[in-house]
C-alpha positions as YAML, in Angstrom:
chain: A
units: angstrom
residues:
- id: 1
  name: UNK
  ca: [93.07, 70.56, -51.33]
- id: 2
  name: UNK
  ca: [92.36, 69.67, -47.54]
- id: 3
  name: UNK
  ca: [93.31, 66.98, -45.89]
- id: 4
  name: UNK
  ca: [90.13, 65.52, -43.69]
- id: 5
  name: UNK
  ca: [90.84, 64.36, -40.37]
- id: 6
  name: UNK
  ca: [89.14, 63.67, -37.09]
- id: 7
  name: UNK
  ca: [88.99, 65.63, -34.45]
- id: 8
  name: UNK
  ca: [88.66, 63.10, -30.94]
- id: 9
  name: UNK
  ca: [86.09, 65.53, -29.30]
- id: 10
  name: UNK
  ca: [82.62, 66.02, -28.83]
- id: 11
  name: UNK
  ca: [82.89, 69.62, -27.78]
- id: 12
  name: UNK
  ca: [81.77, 71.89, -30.28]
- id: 13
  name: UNK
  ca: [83.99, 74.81, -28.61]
- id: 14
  name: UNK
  ca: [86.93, 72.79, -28.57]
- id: 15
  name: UNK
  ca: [86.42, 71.79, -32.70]
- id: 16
  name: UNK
  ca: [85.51, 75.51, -33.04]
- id: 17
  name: UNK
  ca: [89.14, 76.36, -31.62]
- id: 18
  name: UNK
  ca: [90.93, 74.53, -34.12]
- id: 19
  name: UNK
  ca: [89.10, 75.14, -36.89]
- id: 20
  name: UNK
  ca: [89.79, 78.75, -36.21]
- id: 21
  name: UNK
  ca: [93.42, 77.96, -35.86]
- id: 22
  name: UNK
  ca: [94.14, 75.51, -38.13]
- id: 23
  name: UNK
  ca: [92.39, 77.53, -41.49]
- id: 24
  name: UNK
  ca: [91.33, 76.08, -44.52]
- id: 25
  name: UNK
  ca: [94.41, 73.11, -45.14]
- id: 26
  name: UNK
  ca: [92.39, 71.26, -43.00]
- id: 27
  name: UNK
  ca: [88.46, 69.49, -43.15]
- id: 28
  name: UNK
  ca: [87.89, 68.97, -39.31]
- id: 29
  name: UNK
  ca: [85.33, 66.39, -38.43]
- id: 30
  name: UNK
  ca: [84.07, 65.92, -35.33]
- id: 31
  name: UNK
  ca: [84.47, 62.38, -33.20]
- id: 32
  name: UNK
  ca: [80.36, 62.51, -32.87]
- id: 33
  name: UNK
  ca: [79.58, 63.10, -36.28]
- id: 34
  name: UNK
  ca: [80.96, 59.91, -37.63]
- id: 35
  name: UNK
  ca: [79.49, 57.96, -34.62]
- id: 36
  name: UNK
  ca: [82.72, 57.03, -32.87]
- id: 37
  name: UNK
  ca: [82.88, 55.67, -28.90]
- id: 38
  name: UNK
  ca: [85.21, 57.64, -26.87]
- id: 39
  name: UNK
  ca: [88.17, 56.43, -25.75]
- id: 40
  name: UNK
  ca: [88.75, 55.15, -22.06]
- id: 41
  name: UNK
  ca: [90.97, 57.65, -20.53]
- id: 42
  name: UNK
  ca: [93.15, 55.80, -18.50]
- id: 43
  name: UNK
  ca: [96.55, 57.46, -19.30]
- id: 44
  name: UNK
  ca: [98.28, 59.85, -15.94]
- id: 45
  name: UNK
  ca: [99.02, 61.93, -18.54]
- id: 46
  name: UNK
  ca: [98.14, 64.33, -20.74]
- id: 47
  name: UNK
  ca: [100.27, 63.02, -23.69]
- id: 48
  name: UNK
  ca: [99.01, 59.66, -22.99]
- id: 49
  name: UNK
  ca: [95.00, 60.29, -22.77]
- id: 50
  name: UNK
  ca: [95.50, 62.40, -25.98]
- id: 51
  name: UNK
  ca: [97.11, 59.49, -27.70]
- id: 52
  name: UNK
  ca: [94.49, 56.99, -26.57]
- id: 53
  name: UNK
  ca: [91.87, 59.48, -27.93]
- id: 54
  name: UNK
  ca: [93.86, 59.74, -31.59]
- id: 55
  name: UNK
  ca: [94.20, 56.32, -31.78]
- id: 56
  name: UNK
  ca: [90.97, 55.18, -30.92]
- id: 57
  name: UNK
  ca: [89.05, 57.88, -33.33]
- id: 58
  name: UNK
  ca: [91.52, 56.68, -36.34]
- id: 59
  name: UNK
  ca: [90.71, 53.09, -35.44]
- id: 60
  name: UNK
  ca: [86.81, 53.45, -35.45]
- id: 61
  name: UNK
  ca: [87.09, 55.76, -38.50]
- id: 62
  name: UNK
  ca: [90.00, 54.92, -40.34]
- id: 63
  name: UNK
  ca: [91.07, 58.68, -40.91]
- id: 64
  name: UNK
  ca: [94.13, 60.17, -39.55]
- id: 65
  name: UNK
  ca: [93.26, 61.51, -36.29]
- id: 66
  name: UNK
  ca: [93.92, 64.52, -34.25]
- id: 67
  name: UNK
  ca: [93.74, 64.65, -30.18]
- id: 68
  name: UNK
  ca: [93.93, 67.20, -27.61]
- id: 69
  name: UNK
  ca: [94.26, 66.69, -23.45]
- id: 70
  name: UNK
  ca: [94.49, 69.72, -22.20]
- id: 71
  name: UNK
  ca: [94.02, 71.11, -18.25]
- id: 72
  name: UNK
  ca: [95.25, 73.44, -15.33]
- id: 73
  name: UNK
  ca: [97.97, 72.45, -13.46]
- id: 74
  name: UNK
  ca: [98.26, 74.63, -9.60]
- id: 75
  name: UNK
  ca: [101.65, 74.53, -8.44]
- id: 76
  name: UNK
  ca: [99.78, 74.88, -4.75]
- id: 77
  name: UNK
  ca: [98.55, 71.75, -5.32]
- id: 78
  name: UNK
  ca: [100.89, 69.46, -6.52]
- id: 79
  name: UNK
  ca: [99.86, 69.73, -10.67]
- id: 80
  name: UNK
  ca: [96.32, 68.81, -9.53]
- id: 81
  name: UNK
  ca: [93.66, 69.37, -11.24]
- id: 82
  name: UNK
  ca: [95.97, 67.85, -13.90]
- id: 83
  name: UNK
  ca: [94.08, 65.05, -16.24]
- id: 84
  name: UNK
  ca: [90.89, 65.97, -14.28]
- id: 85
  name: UNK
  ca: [90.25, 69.25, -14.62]
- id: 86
  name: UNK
  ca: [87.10, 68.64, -16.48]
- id: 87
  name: UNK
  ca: [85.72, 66.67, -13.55]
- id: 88
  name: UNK
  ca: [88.01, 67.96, -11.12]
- id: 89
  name: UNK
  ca: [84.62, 68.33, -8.80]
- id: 90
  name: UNK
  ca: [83.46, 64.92, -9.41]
- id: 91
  name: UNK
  ca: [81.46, 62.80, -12.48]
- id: 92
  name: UNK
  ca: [78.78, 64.93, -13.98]
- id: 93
  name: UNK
  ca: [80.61, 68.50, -12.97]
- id: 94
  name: UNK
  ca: [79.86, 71.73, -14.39]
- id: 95
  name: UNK
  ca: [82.58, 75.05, -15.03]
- id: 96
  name: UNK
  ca: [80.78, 76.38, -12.05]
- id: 97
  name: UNK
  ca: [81.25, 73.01, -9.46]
- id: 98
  name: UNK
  ca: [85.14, 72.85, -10.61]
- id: 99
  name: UNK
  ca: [85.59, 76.32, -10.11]
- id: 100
  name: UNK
  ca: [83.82, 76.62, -6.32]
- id: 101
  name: UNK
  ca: [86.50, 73.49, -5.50]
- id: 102
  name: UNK
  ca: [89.70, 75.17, -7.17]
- id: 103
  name: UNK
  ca: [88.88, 78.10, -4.92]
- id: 104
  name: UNK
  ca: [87.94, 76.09, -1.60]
- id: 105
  name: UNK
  ca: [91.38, 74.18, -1.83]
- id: 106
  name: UNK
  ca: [93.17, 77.24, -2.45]
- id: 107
  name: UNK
  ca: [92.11, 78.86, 0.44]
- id: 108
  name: UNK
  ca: [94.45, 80.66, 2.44]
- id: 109
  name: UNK
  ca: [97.29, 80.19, -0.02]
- id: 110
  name: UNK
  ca: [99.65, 82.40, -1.07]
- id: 111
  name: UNK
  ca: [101.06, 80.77, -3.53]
- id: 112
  name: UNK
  ca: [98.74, 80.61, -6.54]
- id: 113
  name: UNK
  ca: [100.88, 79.96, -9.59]
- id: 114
  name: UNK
  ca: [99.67, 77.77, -12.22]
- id: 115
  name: UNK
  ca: [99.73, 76.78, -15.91]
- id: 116
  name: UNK
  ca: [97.32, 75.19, -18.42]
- id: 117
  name: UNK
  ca: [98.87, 72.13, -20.60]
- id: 118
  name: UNK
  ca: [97.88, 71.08, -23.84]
- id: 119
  name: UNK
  ca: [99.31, 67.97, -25.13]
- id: 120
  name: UNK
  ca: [98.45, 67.27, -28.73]
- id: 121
  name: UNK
  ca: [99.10, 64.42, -31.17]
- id: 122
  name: UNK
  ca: [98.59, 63.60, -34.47]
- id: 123
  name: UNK
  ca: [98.18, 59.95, -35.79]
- id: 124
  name: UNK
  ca: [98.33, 59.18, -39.57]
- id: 125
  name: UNK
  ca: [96.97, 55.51, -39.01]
- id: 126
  name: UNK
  ca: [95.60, 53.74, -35.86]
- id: 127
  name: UNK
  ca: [99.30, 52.04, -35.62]
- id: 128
  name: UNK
  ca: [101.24, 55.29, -36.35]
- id: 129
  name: UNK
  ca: [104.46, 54.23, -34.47]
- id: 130
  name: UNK
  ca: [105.90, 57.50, -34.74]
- id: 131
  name: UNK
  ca: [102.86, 60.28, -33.98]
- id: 132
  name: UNK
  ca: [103.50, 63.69, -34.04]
- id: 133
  name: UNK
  ca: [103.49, 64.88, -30.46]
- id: 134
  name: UNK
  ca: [102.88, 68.58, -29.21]
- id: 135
  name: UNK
  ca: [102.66, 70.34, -26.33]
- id: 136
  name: UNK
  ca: [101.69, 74.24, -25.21]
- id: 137
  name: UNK
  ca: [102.11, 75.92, -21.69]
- id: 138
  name: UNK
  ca: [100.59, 79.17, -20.69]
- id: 139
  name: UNK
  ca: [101.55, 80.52, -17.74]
- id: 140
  name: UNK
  ca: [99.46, 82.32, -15.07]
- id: 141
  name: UNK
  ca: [97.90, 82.30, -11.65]
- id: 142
  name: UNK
  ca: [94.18, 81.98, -9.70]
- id: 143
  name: UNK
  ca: [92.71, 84.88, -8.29]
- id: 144
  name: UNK
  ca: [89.24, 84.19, -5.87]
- id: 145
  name: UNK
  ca: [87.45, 86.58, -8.19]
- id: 146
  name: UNK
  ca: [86.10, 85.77, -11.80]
- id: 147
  name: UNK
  ca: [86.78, 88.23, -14.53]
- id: 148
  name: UNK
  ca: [85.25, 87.51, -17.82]
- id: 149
  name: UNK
  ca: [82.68, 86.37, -20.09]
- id: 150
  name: UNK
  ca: [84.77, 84.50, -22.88]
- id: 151
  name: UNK
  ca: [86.07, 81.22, -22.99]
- id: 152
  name: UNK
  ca: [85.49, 78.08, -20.64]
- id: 153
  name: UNK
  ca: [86.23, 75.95, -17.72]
- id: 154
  name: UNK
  ca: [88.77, 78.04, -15.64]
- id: 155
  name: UNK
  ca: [89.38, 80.67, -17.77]
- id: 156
  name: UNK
  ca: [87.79, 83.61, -15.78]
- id: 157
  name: UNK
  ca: [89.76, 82.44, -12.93]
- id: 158
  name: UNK
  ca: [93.16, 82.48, -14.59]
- id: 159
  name: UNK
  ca: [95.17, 85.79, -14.76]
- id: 160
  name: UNK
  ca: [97.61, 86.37, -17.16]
- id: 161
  name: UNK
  ca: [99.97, 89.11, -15.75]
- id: 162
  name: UNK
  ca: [101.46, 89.67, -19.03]
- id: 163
  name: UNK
  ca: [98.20, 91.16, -20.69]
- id: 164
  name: UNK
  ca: [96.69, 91.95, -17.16]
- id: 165
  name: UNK
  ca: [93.60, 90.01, -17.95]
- id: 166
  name: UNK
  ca: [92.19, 86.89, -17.71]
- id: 167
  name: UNK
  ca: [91.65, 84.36, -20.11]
- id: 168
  name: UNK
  ca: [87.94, 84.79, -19.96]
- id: 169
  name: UNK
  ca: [88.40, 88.88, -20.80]
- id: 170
  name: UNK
  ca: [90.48, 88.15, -23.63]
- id: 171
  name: UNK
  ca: [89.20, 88.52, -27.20]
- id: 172
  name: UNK
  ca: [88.96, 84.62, -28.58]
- id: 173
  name: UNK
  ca: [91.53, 85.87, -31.44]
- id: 174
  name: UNK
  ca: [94.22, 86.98, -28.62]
- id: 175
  name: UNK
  ca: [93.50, 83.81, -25.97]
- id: 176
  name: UNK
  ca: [93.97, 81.53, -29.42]
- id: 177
  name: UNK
  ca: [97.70, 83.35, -30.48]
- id: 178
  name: UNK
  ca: [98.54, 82.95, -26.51]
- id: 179
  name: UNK
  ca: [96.81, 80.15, -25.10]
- id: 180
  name: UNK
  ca: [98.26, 76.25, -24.63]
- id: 181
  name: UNK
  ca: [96.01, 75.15, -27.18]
- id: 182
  name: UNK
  ca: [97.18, 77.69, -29.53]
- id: 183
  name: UNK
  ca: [101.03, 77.12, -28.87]
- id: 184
  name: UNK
  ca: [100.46, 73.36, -29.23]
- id: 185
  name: UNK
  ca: [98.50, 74.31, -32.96]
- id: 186
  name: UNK
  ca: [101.43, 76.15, -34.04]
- id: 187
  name: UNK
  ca: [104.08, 73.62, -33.34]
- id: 188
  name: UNK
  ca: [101.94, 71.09, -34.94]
- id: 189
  name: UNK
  ca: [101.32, 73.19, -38.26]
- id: 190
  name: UNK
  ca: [105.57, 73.73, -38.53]
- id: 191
  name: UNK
  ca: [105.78, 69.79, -38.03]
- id: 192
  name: UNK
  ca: [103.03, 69.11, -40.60]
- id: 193
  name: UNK
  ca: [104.89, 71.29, -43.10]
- id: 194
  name: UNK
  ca: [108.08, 69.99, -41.91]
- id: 195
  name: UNK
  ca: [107.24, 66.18, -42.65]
- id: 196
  name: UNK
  ca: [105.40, 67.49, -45.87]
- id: 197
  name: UNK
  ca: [102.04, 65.59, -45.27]
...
């Protein structure tokens, strides 16, 4: 039997992504299908926005309630975009607008290490005072030039030296077993069978 619980997102990619990696234990609903207002995300954190975003969805829909904040962090720059990588180029910005900034700013520097971050909980109730809590790092750096057609956001600017491609030229099976988001799933599927819920 599956268990149904709500995803906090409105992207359809995103609830693709763990529907892929999360099988058939789970029903997945999506945030906008059962009419819930996103969250306010005032957190300077990952874990913290994705906890606002669980608890608000299980509040509104009275399901348990699963959240994701997820972003690239450039050592370069001090972690940023961080928490606003989605509108690292301002309110309203496209893939294209963040990307043109990340490679401005980097201009002229060497050091281009970076990492995406996934933090990801998982609230039984709106009150859960012990969530299950998450997290997934995938290591890499920013080259100038994108490479790529799959994926999102930064991904055709992020090489992974490991696999010599980007995320945006790897197949959506291989970025999922590698990715943050994908590291974050598994640790929260062991944890799930752990507690036995």
């Amino acid at each position: 039997m599956s268990i149904k619980i709500v995803v906090a997102t409105g992207n359809r990619g995103k609830l693709a992504e763990f529907s892929q990696l999360l099988g058939e234990r789970f029903e997945l609903l999506s945030q906008n299908d059962l009419n819930v207002d996103e969250a306010e995300e005032t957190g300077l954190s990952f874990i913290e926005n994705a906890l606002l975003k669980a608890r608000n969805a299980a509040a509104q829909t009275g399901l348990p309630a699963l959240a994701d904040d997820s972003g690239l962090c450039v050592k370069a720059l001090s972690g940023a975009p961080g928490i606003y990588s989605a509108r690292y180029a301002g309110e309203g910005a496209n893939d294209a607008d963040n990307n043109a900034k990340l490679i401005d700013t980097l201009a002229g520097e060497q050091d281009r290490r970076a990492h995406f971050h996934c933090a990801l909980v998982f609230v039984r109730h709106a009150a859960d005072p012990a969530p299950i809590v998450c997290e997934g790092r995938w290591p890499g750096e920013i080259i100038d030039s994108p490479r790529g057609s799959n994926g999102f956001g930064y991904d055709p600017h992020f090489y992974v030296a490991a696999v010599n491609k980007t995320a945006a030229e790897l197949p959506p099976d291989d970025k999922n077993r590698l990715s943050h988001r994908g590291q974050a799933v598994a640790a929260f599927v062991q944890r799930f069978k752990e507690e036995g819920l």
